[in-house]
C-alpha positions in Angstrom: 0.0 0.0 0.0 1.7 3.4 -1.3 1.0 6.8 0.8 -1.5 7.8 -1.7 -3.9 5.0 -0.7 -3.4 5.0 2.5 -4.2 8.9 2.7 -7.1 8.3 1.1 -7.9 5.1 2.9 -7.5 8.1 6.4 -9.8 10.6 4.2 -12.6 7.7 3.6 -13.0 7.2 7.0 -12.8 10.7 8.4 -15.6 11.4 6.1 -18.1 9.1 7.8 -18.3 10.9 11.5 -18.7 14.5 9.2 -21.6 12.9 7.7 -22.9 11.4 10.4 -22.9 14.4 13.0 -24.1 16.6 10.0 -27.4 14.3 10.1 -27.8 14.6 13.3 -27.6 18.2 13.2 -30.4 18.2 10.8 -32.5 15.8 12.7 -32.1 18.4 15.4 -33.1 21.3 13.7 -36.0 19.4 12.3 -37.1 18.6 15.6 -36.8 22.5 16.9 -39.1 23.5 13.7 -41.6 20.7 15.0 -41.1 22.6 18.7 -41.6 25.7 17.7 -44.9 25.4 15.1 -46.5 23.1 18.2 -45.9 26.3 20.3 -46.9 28.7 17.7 -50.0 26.3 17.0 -50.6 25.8 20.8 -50.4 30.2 21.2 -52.7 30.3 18.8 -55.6 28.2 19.8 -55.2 29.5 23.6 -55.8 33.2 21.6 -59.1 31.9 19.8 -60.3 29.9 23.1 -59.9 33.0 25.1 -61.7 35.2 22.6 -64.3 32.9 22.0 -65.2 32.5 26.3 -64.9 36.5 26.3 -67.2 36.0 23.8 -69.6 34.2 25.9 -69.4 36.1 28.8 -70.8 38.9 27.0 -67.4 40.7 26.6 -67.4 43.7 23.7 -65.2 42.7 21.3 -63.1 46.1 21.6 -62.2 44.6 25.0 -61.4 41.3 24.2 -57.9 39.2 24.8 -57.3 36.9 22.9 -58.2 36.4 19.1 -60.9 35.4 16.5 -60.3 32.5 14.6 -58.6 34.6 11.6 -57.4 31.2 10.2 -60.3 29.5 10.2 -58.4 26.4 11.8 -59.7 26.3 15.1 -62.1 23.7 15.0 -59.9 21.1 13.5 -56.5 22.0 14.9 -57.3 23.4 18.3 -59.0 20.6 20.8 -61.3 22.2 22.9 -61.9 25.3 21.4 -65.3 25.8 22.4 -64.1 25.3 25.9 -62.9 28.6 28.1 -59.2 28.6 28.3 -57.5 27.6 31.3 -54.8 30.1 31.5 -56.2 33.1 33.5 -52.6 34.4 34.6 -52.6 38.0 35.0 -50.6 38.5 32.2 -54.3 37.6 30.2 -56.0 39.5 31.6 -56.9 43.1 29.9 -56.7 46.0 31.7 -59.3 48.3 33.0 -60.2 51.3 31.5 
């Protein structure tokens, strides 16, 4: 075996951990995408849910948190939409006139 094939022979296998780790840095940035549309998602339908018990309570829209459902998604990607929200932190909660 001459230098030249055994350099390549040390390039050949130095290539496979590069490829690996640069799948796994693609399954990880894959799987923050998927993190970050369930939160945007999740935001989203906690906006409509709150608009929509506001809504109920007799609330004038002017004074409402929250959101319509400007998407027109709620009913199929938000469970529970048609239930009041269960986040009633301060931070929700709009503030008096």
């Amino acid at each position: 075996m001459n230098l030249i094939e055994l350099k390549r022979l040390v390039l050949s296998f130095g290539a496979l951990p590069l490829a690996c780790a640069g799948v796994l840095v693609l399954a990880n940035v894959q799987q923050l995408d998927r993190e970050v549309a369930a939160e945007m998602q999740r935001q989203y339908c906690a906006g409509v849910a709150t608009w929509q018990a506001e809504a109920r309570q007799g609330v004038a829209p002017e004074r409402r948190t929250g959101h319509p459902d400007y998407d027109g998604i709620a009913d199929e990607q938000c469970p529970g939409s048609r239930q009041e929200p269960l986040d009633h932190s301060p931070a929700r909660q709009m503030a008096s006139y």
